[in-house]
N, C-alpha and C positions, 0 to 999 in steps of 0.2 A: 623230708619223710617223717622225721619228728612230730613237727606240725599237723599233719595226717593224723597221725597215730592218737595224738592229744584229742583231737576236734571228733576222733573215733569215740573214745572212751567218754566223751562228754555228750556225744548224741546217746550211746548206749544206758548209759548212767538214769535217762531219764526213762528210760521201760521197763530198768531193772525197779528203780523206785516205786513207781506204780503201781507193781505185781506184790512187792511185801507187804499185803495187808490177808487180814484172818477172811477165809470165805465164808458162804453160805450154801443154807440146803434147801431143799424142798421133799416134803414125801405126800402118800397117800393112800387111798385104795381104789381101785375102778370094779364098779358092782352094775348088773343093770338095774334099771330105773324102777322096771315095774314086778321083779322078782326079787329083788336084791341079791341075787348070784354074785359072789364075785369070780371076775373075768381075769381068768389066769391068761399069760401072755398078751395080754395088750400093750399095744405099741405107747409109749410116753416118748414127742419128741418135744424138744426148747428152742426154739427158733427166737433170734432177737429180735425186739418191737421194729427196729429202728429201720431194718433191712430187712428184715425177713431170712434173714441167711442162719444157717443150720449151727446152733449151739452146743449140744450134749443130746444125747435119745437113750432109753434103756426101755426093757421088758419087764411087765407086773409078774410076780414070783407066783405061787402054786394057790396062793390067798388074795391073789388080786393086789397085793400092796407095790409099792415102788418107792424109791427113794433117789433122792443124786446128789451129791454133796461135792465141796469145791468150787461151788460156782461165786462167779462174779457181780459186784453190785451192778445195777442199769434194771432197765424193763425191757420183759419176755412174755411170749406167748407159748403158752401149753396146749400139746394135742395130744390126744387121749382119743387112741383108734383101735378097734376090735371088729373080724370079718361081720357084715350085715348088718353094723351099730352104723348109726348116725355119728358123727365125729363130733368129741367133746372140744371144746375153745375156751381159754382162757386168759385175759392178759392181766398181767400184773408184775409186780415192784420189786427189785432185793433191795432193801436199805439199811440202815445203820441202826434200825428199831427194831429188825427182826430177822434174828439170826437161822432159824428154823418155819419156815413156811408150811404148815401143813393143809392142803386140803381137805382133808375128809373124804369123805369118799362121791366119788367123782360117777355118775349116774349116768349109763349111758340109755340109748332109746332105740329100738330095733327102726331100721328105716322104714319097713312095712306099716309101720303103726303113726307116721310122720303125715301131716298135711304135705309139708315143706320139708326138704332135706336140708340139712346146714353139711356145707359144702365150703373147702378150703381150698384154694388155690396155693400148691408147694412152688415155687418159682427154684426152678436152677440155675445155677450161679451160670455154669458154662454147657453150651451141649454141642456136640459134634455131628454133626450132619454129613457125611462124604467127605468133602474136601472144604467145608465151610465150618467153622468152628464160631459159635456163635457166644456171645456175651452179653448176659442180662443186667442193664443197667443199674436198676433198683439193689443189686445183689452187692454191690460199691458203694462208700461212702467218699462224698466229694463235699465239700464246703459249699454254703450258699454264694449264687453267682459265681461260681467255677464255672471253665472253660469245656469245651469237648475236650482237648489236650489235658486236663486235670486228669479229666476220666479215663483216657488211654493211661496213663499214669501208671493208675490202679490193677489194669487187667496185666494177667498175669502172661507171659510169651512176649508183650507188648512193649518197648523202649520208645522213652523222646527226648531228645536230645535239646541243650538251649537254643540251639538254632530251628525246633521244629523239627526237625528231621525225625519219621518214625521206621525202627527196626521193629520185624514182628518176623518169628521162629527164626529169626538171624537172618534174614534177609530184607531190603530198604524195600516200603511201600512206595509205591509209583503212582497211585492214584485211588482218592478219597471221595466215594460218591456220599449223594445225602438221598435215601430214601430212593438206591437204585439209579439217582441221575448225577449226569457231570454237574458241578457246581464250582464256575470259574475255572475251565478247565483241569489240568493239574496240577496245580497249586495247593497243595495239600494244608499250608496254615491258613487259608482264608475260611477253608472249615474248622482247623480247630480250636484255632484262637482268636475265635466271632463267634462260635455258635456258641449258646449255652449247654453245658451237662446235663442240666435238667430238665428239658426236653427232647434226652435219647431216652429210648426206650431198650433198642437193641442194637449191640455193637458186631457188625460181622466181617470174619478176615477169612477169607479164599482167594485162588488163584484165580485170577477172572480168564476166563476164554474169550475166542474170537467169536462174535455177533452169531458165526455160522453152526461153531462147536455147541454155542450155550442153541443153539433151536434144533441142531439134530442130535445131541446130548451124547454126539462122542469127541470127542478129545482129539484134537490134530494138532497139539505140542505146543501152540502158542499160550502163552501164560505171562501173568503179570500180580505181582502181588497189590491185594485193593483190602479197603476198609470202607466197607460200606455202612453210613450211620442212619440208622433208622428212627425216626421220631415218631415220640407219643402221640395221640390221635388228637390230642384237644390243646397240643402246642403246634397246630398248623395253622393256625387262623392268629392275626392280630401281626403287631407291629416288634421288635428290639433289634438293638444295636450297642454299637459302644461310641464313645470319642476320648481319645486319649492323650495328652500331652503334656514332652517332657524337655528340660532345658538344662544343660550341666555346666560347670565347668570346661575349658577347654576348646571351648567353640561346639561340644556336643551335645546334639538333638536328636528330639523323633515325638514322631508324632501319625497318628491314624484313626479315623474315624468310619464304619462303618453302619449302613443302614438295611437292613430286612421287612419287609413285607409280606408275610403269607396269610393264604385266601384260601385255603384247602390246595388245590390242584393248581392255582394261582400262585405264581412266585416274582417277587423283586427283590434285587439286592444294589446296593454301590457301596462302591469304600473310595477311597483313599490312604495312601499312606507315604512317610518322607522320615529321610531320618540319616545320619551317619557313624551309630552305632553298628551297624553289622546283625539287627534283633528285626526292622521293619523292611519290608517292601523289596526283598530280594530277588525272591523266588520267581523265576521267569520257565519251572520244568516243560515248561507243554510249548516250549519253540520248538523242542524237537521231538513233537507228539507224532508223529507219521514217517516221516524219514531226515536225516543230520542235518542240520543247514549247510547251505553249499554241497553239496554233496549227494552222490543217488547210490544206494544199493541194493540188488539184487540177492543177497544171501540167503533170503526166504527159500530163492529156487536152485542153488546153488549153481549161481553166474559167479562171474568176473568181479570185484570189488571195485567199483568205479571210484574216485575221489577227484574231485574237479575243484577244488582249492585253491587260493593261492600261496604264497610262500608261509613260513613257517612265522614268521612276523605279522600277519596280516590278522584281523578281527574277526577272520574264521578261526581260526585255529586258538582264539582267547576263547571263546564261548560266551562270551556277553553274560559270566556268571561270577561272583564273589562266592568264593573257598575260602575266606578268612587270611589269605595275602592281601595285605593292603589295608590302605584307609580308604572303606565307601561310601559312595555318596548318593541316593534312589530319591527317586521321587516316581510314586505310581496310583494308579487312579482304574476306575472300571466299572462296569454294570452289569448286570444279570437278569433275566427275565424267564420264565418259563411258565407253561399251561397246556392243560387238557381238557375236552370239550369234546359236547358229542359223546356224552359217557363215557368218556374214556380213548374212546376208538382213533382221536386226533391229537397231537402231541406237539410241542416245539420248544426245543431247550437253548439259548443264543446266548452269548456273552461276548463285552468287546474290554480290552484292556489295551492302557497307555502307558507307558515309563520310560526312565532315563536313568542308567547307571553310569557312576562313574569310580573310579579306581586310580587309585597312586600308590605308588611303595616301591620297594627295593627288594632285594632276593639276593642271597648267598651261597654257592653249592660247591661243595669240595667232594670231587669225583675221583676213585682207585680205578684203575682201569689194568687190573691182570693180564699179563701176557709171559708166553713162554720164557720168555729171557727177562724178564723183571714187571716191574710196575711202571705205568705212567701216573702221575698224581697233578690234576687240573684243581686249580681255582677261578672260579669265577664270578662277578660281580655286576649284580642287575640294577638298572632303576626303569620303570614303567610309567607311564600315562598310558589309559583307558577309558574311553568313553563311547558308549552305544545308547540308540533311543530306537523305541519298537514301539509299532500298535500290532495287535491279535483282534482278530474279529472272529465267531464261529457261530453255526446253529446245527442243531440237529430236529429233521421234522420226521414224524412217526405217522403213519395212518394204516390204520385197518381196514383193509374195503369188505369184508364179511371175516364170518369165525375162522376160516381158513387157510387166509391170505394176507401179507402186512410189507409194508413197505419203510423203509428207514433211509431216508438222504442225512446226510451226512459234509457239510462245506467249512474251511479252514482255511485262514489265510494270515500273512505274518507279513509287515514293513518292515526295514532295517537301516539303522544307520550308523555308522559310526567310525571314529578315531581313535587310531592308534598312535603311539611313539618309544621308543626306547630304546636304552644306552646298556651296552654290553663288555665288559670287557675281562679277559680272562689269561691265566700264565700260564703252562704247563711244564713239569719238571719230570725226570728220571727218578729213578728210586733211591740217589743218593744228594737229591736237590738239585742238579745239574740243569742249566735252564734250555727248555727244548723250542718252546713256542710261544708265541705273545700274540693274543687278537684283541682287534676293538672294532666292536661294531654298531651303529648308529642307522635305524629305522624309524620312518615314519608312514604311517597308512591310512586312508580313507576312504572309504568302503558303502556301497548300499546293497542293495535286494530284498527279493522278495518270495514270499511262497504259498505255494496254493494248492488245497488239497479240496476234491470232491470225490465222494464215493456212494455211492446207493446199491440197497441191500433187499433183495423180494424174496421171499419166503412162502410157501404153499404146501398145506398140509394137504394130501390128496384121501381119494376115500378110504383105502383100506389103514388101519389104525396104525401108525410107525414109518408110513411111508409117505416123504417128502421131498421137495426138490426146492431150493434154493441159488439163486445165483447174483453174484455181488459186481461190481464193476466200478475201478476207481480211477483215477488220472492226480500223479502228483505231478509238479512243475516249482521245479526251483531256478531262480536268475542270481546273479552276485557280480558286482563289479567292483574291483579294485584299481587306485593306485596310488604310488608311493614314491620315497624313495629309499637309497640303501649306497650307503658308506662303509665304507669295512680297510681297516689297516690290519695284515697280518702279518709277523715275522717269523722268520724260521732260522735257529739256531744248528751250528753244525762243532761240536764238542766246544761250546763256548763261547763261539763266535757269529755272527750274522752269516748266515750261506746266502738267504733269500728275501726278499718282500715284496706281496703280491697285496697291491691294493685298488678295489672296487669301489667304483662310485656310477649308477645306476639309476634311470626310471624305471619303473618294472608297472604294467598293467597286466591284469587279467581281468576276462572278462568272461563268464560261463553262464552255460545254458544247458537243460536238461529237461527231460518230460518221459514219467514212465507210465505206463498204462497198463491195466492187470485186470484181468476176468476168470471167476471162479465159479465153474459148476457143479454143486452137490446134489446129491442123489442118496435116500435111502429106504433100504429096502427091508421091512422084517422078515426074517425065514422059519423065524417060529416064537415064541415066546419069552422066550430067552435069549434067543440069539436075529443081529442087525447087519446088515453090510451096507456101509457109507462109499460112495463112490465117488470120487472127483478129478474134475479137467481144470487147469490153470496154465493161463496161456498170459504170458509176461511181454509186454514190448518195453523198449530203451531204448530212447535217443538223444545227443546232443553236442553240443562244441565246447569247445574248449580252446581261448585263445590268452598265450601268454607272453608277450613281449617285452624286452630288456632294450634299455636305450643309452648310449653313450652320452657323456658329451661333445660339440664340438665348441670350443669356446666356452666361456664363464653362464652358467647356466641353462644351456640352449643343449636340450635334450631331444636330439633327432638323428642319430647314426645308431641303426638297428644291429643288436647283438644276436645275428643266426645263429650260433651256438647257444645259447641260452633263451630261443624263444623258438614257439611252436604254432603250430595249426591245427587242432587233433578235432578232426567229428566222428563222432562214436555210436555203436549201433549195437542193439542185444537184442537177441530172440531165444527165449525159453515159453518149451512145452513141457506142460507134467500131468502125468496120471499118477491117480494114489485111488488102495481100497485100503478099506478099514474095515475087520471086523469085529464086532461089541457083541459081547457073551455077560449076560446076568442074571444070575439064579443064586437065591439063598441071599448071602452074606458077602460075595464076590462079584466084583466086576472087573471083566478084564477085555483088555481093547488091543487086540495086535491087526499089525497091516506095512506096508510099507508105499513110499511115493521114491516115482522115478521121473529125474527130469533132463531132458535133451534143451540143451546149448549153446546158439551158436554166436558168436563175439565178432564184431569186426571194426576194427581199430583205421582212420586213414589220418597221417600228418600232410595235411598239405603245402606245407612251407618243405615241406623236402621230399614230397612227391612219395613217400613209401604208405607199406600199408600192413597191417598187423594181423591175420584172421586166425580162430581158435575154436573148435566144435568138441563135445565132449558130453559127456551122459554123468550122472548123480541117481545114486540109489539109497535112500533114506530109511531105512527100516525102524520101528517102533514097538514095542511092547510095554503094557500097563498093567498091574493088576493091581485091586484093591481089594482090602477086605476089611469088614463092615463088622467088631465084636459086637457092638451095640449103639448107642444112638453116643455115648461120650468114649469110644472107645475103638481106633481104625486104624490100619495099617497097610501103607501103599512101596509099591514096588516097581521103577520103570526102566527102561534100557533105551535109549535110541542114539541111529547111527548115522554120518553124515559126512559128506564129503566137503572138502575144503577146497575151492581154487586159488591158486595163487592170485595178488592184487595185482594187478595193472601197473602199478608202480613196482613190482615184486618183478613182471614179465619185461616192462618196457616206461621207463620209470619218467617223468619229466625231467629234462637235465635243469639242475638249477647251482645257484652261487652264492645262495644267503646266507651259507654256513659253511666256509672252503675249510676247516678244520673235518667238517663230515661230508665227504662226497657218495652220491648210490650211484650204480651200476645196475643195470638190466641183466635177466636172463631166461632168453626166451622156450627155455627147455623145462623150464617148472614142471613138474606133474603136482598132480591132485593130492593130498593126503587127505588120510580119513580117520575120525576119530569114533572109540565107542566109549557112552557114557553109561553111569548107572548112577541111579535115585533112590535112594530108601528114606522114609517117613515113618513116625508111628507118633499117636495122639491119643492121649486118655487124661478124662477126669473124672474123680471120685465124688461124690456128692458129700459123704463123710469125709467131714475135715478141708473139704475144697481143696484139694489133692490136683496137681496139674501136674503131666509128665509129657512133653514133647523130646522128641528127636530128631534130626535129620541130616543126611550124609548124602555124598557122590564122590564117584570115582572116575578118570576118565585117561583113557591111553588113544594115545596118535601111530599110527601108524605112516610111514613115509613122510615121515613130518618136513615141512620148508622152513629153515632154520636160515642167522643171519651166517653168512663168511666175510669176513672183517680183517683185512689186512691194513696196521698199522705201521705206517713208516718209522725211521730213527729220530724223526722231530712231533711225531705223536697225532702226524693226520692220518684218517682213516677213512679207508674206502669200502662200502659196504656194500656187498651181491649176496642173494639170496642163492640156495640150495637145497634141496632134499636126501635126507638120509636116509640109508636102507638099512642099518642093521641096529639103530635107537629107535623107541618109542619115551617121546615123552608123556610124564603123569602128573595130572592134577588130582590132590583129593580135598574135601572140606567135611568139617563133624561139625554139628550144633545142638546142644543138650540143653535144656533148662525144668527146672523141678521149683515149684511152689506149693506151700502147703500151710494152712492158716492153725495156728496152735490158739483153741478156744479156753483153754485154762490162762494165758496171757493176753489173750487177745492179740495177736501177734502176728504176722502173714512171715516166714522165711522162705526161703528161696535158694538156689545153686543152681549153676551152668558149668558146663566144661567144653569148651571148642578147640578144634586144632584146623590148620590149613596149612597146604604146600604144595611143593611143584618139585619136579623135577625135570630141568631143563638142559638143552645141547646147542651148542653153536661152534661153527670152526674160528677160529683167530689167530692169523700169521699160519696157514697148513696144518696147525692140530684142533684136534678134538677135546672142548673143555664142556665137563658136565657140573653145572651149578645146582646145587640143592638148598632149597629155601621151603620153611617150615617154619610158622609157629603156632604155642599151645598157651592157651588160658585157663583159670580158671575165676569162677569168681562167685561170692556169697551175700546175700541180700537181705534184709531185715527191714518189716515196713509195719509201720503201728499209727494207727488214727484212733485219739480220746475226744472224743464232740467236744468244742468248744474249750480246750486246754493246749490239745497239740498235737503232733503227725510230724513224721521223721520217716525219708526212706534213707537208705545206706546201703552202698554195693562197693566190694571191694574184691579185690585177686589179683593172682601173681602172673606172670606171663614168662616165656621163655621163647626164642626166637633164636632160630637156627640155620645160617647160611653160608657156604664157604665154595669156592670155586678149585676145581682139580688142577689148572693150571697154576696157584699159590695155594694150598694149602696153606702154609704158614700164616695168609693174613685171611683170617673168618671172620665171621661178625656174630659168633656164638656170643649171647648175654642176658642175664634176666631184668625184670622188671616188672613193676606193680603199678596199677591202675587202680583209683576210686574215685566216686561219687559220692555227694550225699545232699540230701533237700530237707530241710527240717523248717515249721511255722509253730510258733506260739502265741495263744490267744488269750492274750489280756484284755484285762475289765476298761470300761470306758470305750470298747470297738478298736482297742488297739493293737497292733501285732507284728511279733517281728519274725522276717522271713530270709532265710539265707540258702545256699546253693556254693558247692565247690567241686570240683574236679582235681584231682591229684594226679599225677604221672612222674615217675622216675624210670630211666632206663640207664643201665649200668654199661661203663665203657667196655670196648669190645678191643679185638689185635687189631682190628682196621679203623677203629677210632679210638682213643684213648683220654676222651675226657666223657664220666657223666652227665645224665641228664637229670635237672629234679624240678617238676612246675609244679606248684598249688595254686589254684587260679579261685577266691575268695570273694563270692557276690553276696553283699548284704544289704537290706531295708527294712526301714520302720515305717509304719502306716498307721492311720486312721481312717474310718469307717464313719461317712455322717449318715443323715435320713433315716427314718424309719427303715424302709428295705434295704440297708447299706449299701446303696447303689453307689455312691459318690465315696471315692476315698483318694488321700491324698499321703502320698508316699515319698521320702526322701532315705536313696540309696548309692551306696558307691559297687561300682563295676572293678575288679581284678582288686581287690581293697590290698593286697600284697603284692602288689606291682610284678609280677611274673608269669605275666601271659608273654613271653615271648615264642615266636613263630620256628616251630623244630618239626623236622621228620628226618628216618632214613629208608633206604630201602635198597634191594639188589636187583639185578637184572644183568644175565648171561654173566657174563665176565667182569662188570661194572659195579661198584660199590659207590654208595652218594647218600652225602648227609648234605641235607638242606635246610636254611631259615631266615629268615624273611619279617619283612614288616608287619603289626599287627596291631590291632588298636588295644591298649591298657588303660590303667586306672583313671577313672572318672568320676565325678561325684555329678545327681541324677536329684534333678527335683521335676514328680510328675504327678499330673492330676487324671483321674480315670471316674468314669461315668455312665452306667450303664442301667440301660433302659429298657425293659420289658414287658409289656400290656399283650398278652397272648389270653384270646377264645373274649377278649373283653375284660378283663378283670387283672388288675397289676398282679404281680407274683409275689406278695410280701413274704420276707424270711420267718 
């Protein structure tokens, strides 16, 4: 923490030094030109040369004069505005020669009297439009050859994390368009650290809707946070990329090279990247762009939760993703194409990607497991092998057959391959050490499939103005096959002694199949000018098998004696229908959207290995309301409620029996009812153009009704049997808060910042025949300071405290009540000869708790020196060490019902990094020299 605090006072030290110097002034008078009147209240704004972004403004007094003092050395532009005057312009210098600037008087010209009007363009920093909050590029200073990620940097609500990862108003962007279109599906770093900053023009973040919501322009709850980056007009045309690569100590690399082509409406892209840092070629989000791999769900229309997986071991259940467990290992590759023709009216956007990850590490987790008559306290201890290789292929094609009518197909498909392995083994004790249980367990998996998504979307504007009809129609299909095997020694202790040992040794296949199909009819109608009713039909099919077999042996390796207890036959069937209206009212400054969708049912479950059969019919009534209201174009506040029913999972009603984990066995039960939860949303967005002032907020709150909760009976050697139930007389509650305040101090040039968020739950579950309620909560807050001097230096810094709150009713005595502090900070300095050093750290401490009693303290230390060759600094060569204080080690904790679990694990630290980087840009014809 120390360390923190030092590297604090030493980033701050450098803006406090730069602000102690004597300022300057400027004054004048503003008179017109051809009377010499002078012009009492004219507007005098200062806007800097460099951005254009808003300096200091004042009003000429009763004589036309003005004055502003305080200001800072650099060059400024002066406007000098009075009603039915042509707007006065002026740019010039504060320097060290001239402490007092005066004009004179400042001549304005009636525009009546003008051949030409001289006419300024004010650029805002940020404007808010409805639900899309927009961000003018030029209004940010980024370094030359900075990244798109440099630039989100800058905007204020907007977080990036060193893995790329972007928060924006506290919730994770899920997809990054360029100029409105996918680019490499959702892979959100292949935009932003390939494309250059200096050919955005506009940065926009809303919620993006579904294809159907954004053409009949009401709102039907689907939503996804996007960042759509809009490029300048005269950086569409021409060639840039990068290649990059780096070699360390340790056996560690990476390397990536990327290439762009555009043609106006003409697009090409390829990359490549490799590397086993944990920085390149990770990101694989859009495997599960349409629906889970392995896996179908209906919860759109609120069906059954199907999951057709196999065991808990198997390379579904890993996700084919690096979280920062483990040492990675990627290699990935891919191309991009898109174009329009035909003026516009014909479209096609395709991309194919190839990769291969891999993963190795270990894992640690020490679990309290509360119970009415004491504690159980489990350790246990992971080692993993991982490997997966994927291709994605996609296109999307657009056409307009006239002004009224447009078609969208839409195809996706996904290869899979991979292996699994790992070694598991764990102790389990009473609350006063007493030894209850011992497992080891040893898996291996090998896995392929496939999936495939096609959907096309027609849209028809009919004649009367507001009234349309659209209808969409998709088909997903998911395949997956496993197999493996599965060893497992478990013992069970009885006061001390061995009672039992039950040990497994196992083929297991699964083999699934799945195909859902969905058509949706929209309708809308306007009933007056104000007011819209959207009508629609959605009619859902589900089908598929599911085959999972366990295999003895007979003899040393010869796996052929079938385990009917533990293997199944299941073909699965769903049918839902749903109506929904919507009605949309807007007039003035408000819009508001209520309606509700209702949808019928019906489930039917058959295991053919045992000859039963499962059926379930049941209705869902979805209700919605939205309103927004619209202060002004930087200035809105929204309001939503919606309500939805829950069915229990498949596994919740009639679960697959399995043995991969005989420490946790489930149990079915086929009396589930539905619970329903109602949520609520509140937002509000403002910025001030004075001072670039940014105020966002936003909250939900959300209660369950009849909630389906775990019942958990743990034996006296600490196995547990889990069946689901529904309570009648708790509701549980989520809520979350997210604040953030930026606001740029023009006497320091200085941007500060504050947030304060809190989130929690309040949850129930039975455990051994009672009622335990767990309450989990925590609250931040945190303060940020950001300062860029051209060609000197920029530093951002975010710091604050946290507290975290969680204890279970069955032990009060052991909570996990404790505070802890969290920062950041990014700081580059530019020295002479194109050289410059750039650093980056993360801080975390989290203080022991009654349920853990040792702290936690990381400062995690990345630094590099570079140089800049060629004229455009394209080329520069950098040598940097990674975790320079060797404590990145792998820590979390967390609660859940009754259970308390610190976990950590392998991770990669300190490295020393020598990389060459090289970037190249010739866009509209003309290189882009700095």
């Amino acid at each position: 923490m120390k360390r923190f605090l030092v590297t604090l006072l030493a980033v701050c030290s450098c803006w406090l030094f730069s602000v102690a110097q004597e300022g300057y002034a400027i004054k004048g008078t503003v008179v017109d030109t051809a009377s010499s009147i002078k012009l009492a209240k004219s507007s005098i704004v200062l806007v800097h040369a460099q951005d254009s972004m808003l300096y200091t403004f004042t009003r000429t007094d009763a004589s036309g004069n003005f004055q502003l003092e305080g200001l800072d050395a650099g060059e400024y532009i002066l406007f000098a505005t009075f009603p039915e005057y042509a707007d006065y312009v002026e740019r010039f210098t504060l320097d060290s020669a001239t402490k007092v600037l005066d004009f004179g008087n400042l001549g304005l010209v009636l525009r009546s009297k003008l051949l030409e009007e001289v006419l300024v363009s004010r650029r805002q920093a940020i404007t808010i439009r409805g639900d899309t909050t927009e961000y003018d590029a030029a209004s940010f200073t980024i370094q030359p050859n900075s990244k798109v990620e440099d630039l989100l940097q800058q905007l204020p609500g907007i977080q990036v994390d060193q893995d790329g990862k972007i928060t924006a108003q506290g919730q994770t962007v899920n997809k990054v368009l360029v100029d409105g279109e996918e680019f490499f599906g959702d892979d959100p770093t292949l935009v932003t650290r390939n494309l250059r900053g200096d050919m955005v023009d506009k940065v926009q973040l809303y919620d993006k809707r579904s294809d159907q919501a954004e053409f009949t322009g009401v709102d039907d709850g689907e939503r996804s946070k996007t960042l759509n980056i809009v490029l300048k007009e005269d950086k569409k045309t021409g060639h840039f990329g990068k290649v990059d690569a780096g070699v360390g100590n340790k056996d560690f690399y990476q390397g990536q090279a990327m290439f762009n082509r555009f043609n106006n409406k003409q697009r090409f892209s390829a990359f490549g990247t490799l590397g086993n840092t944990g920085r390149t070629g990770l990101s694989w989000q859009d495997a599960d762009r349409y629906s889970p791999s392995g896996s179908t769900s209906l919860m759109e229309d609120g069906g059954i939760m199907i999951m057709m997986t196999g065991g808990q071991d198997d390379i579904e259940s890993w996700g084919g993703r690096y979280d920062g467990r483990g040492i990675p290992s990627a290699l990935n590759g891919g191309a991009f194409y898109s174009n329009k023709w035909n003026d516009g009216r014909q479209s096609i956007n395709g991309n194919y990607k190839i990769g291969e990850l891999s993963v190795e590490g270990t894992n640690n987790t020490i679990t309290q497991n509360n119970l009415p008559t004491g504690t159980i306290n489990t350790v246990s201890d992971e080692a993993f092998d991982r490997r997966i290789f994927r291709q994605r292929g996609g296109a999307i094609f657009e056409t307009q057959f006239d002004s009224t009518s447009t078609l969208k197909v839409t195809v996706d498909g996904t290869l899979r391959k991979g292996e699994t392995s790992g070694f598991n083994q764990s102790t389990g004790t009473d609350g006063t050490g007493g030894m209850l249980n011992q497992s080891m367990r040893r898996t291996t998996n090998d896995t392929e499939g496939l999936s495939a998504f096609v959907t096309a979307l027609w849209t028809k504007k009919l004649r009367k103005q507001g009234r349309t009809l659209s209808w969409e129609l998709n088909e997903t299909i998911e395949q997956s096959n496993a197999q493996g095997f599965l060893y497992s020694e478990n013992t069970f202790y009885e006061r001390g002694t061995v009672d039992s040992v039950w040990i497994i040794d196992q083929l297991k296949i699964n083999d699934n199949n799945s195909m859902v199909f969905n058509s949706n009819v929209t309708y809308s109608e306007p009933l007056s000018q104000a007011l819209a009713l959207v009508l629609n039909y959605r009619l859902t099919a589900s089908n598929g098998t599911s085959v999972r077999q366990s295999f003895n042996p007979v003899g040393a390796g010869n796996y052929v004696d079938l385990d009917s207890l533990f293997s199944n036959d299941f073909k699965l069937n769903q049918l839902s229908n749903q109506l929904g209206a919507i009605v949309n009212f807007k007039k003035g400054k408000s819009t508001v959207n209520f309606g509700t969708r209702i949808s019928r049912v019906r489930f039917d479950q058959t295991d053919r290995y045992a000859d039963s059969r499962f059926e379930r019919s049941f209705t869902n009534h979805n209700p919605q309301l939205r309103w927004q209201y619209r202060f002004s174009q930087q200035k809105s506040f929204t309001l939503s409620y919606n309500g939805n029913n829950t069915q229990p999972s498949i596994n919740q009603i009639q679960p697959v029996r399995v043995n991969d984990d005989p420490m946790n066995i489930v149990l079915g039960n086929p009396d589930l009812k539905p619970s329903y939860t109602n949520r609520f949303n509140v937002s509000y967005n403002s910025f001030k153009v004075l001072g670039n002032q940014y105020v966002f907020f936003s909250g939900s709150f959300s209660n369950t009704h009849n909630p389906i909760v775990s019942n958990t009976f743990t034996d006296s050697v600490g196995r547990s049997t889990f069946q689901y139930a529904n309570l009648d007389n708790q509701s549980p509650i989520n809520y979350f808060f997210y604040s953030n305040f930026s606001k740029n101090l023009k006497k320091w040039n200085l941007n500060v910042g504050a947030g304060l968020n809190m989130n929690g739950n309040v949850y129930y579950n039975l455990t051994n025949g009672e009622l335990n309620k767990t309450q989990s909560s925590s609250y931040g807050g945190s303060v940020n300071i950001r300062q860029y001097i051209q060609n000197k230096y920029d530093f951002f810094i975010n710091f604050g405290p946290t507290y975290t709150h969680g204890e279970s009713s069955l032990q009060r005595q052991q909570n996990n009540n404790g505070w802890g502090l969290n920062g950041n900070y990014t700081f580059n300095v530019y020295l002479p000869w194109k050289f410059q050093i750039t650093s980056d750290g993360q801080y975390t401490y989290t203080a022991a708790t009654q349920s853990f009693d040792e702290e936690f303290e990381r400062f995690i230390i990345n630094a590099s020196v570079s140089k800049k060759f060629l004229k455009d600094e394209t080329l520069r060569l950098s040598v940097g060490v990674n975790d320079l204080l060797k404590q990145n080690v792998g820590f979390s904790r967390y609660a859940s019902n009754n259970m308390l679990s610190q976990n950590s694990y392998t991770t990669i630290t300190r490295y020393l990094m020598f990389s060459l980087t090289w970037d190249f840009n010739k866009m509209g014809g003309v290189s882009i020299q700095n």
